[in-house]
C-alpha positions in Angstrom: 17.1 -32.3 3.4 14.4 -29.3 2.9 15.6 -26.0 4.8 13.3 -24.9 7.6 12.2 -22.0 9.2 14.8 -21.8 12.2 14.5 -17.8 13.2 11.9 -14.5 13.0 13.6 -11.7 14.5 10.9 -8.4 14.3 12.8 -5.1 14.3 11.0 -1.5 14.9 12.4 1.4 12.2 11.6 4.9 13.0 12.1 6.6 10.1 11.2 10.7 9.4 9.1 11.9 7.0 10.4 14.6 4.3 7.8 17.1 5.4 4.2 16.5 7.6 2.2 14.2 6.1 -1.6 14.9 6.6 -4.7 12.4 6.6 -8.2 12.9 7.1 -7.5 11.6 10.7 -4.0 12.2 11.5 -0.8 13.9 10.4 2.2 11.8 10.3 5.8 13.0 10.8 7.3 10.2 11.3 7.0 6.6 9.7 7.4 3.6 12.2 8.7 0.3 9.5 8.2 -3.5 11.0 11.2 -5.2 9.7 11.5 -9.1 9.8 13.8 -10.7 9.2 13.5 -15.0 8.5 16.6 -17.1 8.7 16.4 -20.5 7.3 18.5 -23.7 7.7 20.0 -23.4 4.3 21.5 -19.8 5.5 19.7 -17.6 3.2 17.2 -14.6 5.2 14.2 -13.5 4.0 13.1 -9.9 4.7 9.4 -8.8 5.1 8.0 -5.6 6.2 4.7 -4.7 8.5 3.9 -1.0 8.1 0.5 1.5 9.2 -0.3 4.2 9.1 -0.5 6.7 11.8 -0.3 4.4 15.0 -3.8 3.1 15.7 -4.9 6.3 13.9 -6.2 4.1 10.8 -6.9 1.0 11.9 -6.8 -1.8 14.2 -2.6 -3.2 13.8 -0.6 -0.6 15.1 3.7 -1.1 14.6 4.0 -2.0 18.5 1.4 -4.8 18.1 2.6 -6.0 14.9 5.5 -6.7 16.5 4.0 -8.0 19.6 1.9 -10.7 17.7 4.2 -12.1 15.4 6.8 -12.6 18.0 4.1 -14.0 20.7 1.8 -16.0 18.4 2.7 -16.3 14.7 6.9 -17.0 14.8 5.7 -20.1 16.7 3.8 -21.2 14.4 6.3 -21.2 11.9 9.7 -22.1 13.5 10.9 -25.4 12.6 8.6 -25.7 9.2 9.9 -26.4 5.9 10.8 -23.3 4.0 8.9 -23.8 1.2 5.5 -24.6 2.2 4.2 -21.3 2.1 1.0 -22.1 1.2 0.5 -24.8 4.1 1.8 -22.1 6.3 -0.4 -19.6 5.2 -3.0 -21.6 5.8 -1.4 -22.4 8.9 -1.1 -18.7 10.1 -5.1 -18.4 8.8 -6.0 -21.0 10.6 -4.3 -20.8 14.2 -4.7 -16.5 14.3 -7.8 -14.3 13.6 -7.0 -11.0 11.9 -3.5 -9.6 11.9 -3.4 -9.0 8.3 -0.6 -6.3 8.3 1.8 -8.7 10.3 0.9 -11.9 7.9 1.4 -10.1 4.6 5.2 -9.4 6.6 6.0 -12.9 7.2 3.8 -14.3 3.4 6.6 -11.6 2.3 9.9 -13.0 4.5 8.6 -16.3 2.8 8.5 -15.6 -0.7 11.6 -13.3 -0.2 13.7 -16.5 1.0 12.2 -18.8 -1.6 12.8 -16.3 -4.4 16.8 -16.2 -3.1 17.0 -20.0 -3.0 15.4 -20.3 -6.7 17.6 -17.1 -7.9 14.0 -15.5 -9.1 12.5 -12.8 -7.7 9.2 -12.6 -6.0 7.3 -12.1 -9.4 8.5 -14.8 -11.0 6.9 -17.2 -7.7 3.6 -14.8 -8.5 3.5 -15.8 -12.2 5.5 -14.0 -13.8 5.9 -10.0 -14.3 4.3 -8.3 -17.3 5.7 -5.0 -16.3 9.3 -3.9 -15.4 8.5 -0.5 -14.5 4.8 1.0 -13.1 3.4 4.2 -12.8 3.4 5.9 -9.9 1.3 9.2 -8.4 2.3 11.5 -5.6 0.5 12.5 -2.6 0.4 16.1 -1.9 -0.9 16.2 1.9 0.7 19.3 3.2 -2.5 20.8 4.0 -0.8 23.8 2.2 -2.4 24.7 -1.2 0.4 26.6 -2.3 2.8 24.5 -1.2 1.0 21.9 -2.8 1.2 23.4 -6.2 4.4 24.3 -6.0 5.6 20.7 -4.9 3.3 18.9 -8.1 5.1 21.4 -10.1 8.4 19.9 -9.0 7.6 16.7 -9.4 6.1 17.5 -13.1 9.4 19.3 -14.5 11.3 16.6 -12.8 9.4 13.8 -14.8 9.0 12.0 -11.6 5.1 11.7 -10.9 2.0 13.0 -13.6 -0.7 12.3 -11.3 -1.5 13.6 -7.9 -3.4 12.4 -5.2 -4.6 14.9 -2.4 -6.1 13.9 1.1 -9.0 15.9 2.3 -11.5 15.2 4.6 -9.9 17.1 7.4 -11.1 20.3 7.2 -15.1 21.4 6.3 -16.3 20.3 2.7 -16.4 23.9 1.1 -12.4 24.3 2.3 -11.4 21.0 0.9 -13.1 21.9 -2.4 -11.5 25.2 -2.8 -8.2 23.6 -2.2 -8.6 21.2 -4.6 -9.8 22.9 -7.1 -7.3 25.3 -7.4 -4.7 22.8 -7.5 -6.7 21.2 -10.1 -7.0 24.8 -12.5 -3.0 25.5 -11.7 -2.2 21.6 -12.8 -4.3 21.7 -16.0 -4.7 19.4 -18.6 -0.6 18.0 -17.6 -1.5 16.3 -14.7 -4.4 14.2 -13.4 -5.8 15.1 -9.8 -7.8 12.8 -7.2 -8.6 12.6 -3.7 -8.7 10.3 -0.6 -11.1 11.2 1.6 -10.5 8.2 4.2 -13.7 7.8 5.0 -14.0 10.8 6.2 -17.8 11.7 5.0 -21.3 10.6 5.7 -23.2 9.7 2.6 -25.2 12.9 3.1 -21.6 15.0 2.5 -20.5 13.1 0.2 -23.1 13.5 -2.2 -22.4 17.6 -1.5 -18.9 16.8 -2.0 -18.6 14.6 -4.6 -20.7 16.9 -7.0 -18.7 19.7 -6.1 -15.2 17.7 -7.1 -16.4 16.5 -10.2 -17.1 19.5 -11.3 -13.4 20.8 -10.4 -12.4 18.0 -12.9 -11.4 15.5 -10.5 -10.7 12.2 -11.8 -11.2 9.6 -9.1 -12.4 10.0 -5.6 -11.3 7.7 -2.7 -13.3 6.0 0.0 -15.3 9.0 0.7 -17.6 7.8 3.7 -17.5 4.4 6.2 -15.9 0.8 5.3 -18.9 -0.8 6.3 -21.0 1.4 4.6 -21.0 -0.8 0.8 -24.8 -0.1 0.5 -24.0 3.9 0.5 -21.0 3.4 -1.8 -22.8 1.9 -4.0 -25.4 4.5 -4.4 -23.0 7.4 -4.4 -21.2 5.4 -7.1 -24.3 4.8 -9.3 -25.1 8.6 -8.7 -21.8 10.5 -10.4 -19.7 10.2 -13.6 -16.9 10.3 -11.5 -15.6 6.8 -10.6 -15.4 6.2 -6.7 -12.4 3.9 -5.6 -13.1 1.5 -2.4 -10.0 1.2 -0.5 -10.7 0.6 3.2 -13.9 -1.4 2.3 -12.5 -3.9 0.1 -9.9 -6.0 2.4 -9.6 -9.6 0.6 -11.3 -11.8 -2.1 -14.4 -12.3 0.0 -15.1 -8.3 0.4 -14.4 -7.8 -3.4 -17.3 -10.5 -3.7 -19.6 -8.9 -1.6 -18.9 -5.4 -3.1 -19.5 -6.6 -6.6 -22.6 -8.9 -5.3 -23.8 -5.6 -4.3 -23.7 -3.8 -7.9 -20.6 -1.4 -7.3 -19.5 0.3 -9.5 -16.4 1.9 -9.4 -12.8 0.6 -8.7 -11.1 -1.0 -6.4 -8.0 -0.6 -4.3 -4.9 -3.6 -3.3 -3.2 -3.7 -0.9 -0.9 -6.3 0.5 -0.7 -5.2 3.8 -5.1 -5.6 4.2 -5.0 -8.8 1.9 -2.6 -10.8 4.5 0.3 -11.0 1.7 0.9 -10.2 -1.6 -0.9 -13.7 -2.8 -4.3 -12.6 -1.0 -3.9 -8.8 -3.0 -3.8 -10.7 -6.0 -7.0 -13.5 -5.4 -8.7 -9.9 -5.0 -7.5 -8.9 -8.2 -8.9 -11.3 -10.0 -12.6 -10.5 -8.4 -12.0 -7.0 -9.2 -11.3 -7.9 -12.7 -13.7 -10.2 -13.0 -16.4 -7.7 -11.7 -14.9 -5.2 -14.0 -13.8 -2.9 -11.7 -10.6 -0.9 -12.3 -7.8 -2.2 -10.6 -5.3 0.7 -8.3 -1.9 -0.8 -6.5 -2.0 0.9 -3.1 0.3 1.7 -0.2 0.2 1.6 3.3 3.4 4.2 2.9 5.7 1.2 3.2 9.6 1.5 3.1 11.9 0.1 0.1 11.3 -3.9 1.7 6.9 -3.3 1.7 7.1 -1.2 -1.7 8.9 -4.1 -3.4 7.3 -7.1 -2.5 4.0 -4.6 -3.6 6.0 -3.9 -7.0 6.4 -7.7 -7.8 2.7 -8.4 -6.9 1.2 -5.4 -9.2 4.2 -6.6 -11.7 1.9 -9.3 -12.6 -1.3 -7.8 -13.5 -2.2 -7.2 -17.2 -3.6 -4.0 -16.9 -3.8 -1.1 -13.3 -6.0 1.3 -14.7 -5.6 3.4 -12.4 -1.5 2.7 -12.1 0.1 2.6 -8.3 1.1 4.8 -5.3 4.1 3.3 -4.3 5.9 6.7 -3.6 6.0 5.3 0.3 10.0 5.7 0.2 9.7 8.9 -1.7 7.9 10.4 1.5 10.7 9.4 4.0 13.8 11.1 4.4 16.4 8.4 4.3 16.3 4.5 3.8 17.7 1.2 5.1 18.7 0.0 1.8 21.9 -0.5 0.2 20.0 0.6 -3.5 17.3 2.4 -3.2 14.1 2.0 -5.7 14.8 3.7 -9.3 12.3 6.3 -9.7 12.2 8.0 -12.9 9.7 8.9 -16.0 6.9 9.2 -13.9 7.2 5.2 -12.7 9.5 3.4 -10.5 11.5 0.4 -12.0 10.6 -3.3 -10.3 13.3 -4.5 -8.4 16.1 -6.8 -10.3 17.4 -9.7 -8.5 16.6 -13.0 -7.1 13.6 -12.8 -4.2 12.8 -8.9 -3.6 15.9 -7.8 -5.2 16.6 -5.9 -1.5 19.5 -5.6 0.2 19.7 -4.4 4.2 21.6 -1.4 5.0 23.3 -3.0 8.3 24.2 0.4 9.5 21.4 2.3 8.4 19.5 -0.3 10.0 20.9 -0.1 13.5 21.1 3.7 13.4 17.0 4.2 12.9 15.9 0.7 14.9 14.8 1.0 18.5 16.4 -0.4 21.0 14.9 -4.2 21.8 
């Protein structure tokens, strides 16, 4: 008889950041994890993880409603469903609940987890297959300190942990942010590549000030520099400078990779599991990306060890991230709820080994940090 879906318990993990963590609209200190945790008929669990960033700070899911809405709406929807129709129940979730892409790509994650354990593959092989057992991985430096900043790239550099950098601006007035990184840029040299997220911080009048301005500083790559909605403007600004523009918060799913590349966009393109519902909806954008020719760029929501995994095995898959991965998220926090943390070395981080995510709960770790139901 086919295992089914029998329990989705939804734990909150507070877990503190290894210094403040700055973004063009908030600073972050702390990292708030949605852990779920699927138990099936057959006995085997599958983990998943929801994560934000910044409360409701950067967009519409925060960890509280997460929470809320897969134990009020979605759980029901699966309890009692074979195990192994994740596809039906994707289109299941899709169907029966608007939005709530962070807490989807959480359970999508549970599922595969599960079905990885009860195959004895992991996650990639149920994607495809992996073509890559360890990616590349960048830092953040979002202190807000530029000396700081240098000193911690510098760190990271002798320790052959991360080559390239990525700093968030958009904070602070245009002239500040460009004197900040630019001098992190002439201290790095030629040894390290240097970007920047603006979070859609900008209007497309300051961006074209502040773009120009960055590239010639030598930056490499420059973030989502003004309004999701605004594709038309990203377009132009992208069309206007040498230096490619990445769309992260504009470019959500398949359909808005269609539209941006409909629209003549030029630049590159950013996944994420947590906006694409899952790491099978990150991937159907991939292949419009590619397809479009637009770079590809594995991104983070600052997930924990469960969320950076199941990211790994998606990325895994793809034949070529020109613009590699940020999946430093358990870097940035102080301890974890893993039994074996992530293998960072050689400027990458290792993909997982082991049958699902390759992830095993800390039980204590994870009762320590959890809040109290």
């Amino acid at each position: 008889m086919p295992a089914v879906i029998e329990s989705i318990e939804t734990l909150l993990v507070d877990l503190p950041t290894i210094r403040p963590h700055k973004l063009s609209m908030t600073t972050m200190a702390c990292q708030t994890l949605v852990i779920v945790r699927m138990g099936h008929s057959d006995d085997i669990e599958g983990l998943g993880e929801g994560t934000t960033i910044g409360g409701l700070s950067y967009g519409p899911e925060s960890p509280e409603s997460i929470k809320l809405h897969i134990d009020t709406y979605l759980a029901p929807l699966l309890l009692g469903e074979p195990s192994d129709a994740i596809n039906h129940l994707r289109a299941r979730l899709d169907r029966q609940a608007r939005g709530n892409a962070i807490a989807k790509s959480a359970l999508e994650t549970a599922l595969l987890d599960a079905q990885g354990k009860r195959l004895g593959v992991p996650v990639a092989t149920l994607l495809g297959g992996s073509r890559h057992v360890h990616l590349p991985v960048l830092w953040t430096l979002a202190s807000g300190d530029t000396r700081q900043d240098i000193d911690e790239a510098e760190q990271r550099l002798n320790d052959r942990r991360h080559c390239d950098f990525k700093l968030k601006i958009g904070a602070n007035a245009v002239d500040e942010d460009v004197r900040h990184v630019a001098a992190i840029k002439a201290a790095l040299g030629d040894r390290a590549g240097v970007r920047v997220d603006v979070n859609q911080a900008w209007d497309e009048a300051t961006a074209v000030r502040g773009i120009a301005a960055l590239q010639d500083a030598g930056v490499e790559l420059i973030e989502q520099p003004i309004p999701a909605r605004d594709h038309d403007g990203l377009v132009r600004l992208a069309d206007r400078f040498r230096v490619p523009l990445l769309a992260d918060e504009a470019v959500a799913d398949a359909r808005d990779g269609m539209t941006l590349a409909t629209a003549g966009f030029s630049g590159a393109v950013a996944l994420k599991i947590a906006k694409s519902a899952g790491p099978r909806g990150a991937l159907a954008l991939a292949e419009v990306a590619r397809a479009a020719g637009h770079g590809l760029y594995g991104g983070t929501m600052l997930e924990g060890t469960i969320g950076t995994a199941a990211s790994l095995h998606a990325w895994s898959t793809l034949g070529e991230l020109r613009w590699g991965t940020e999946m430093f998220g358990p870097l940035l926090l102080r301890d974890d709820i893993v039994t074996t943390p992530l293998d960072y070395h050689e400027f990458g981080v290792d993909l997982p080994f082991g049958p699902g995510l390759g992830i095993t709960l800390d039980e204590d770790k994870l009762a320590h940090y959890a809040r109290p139901a």
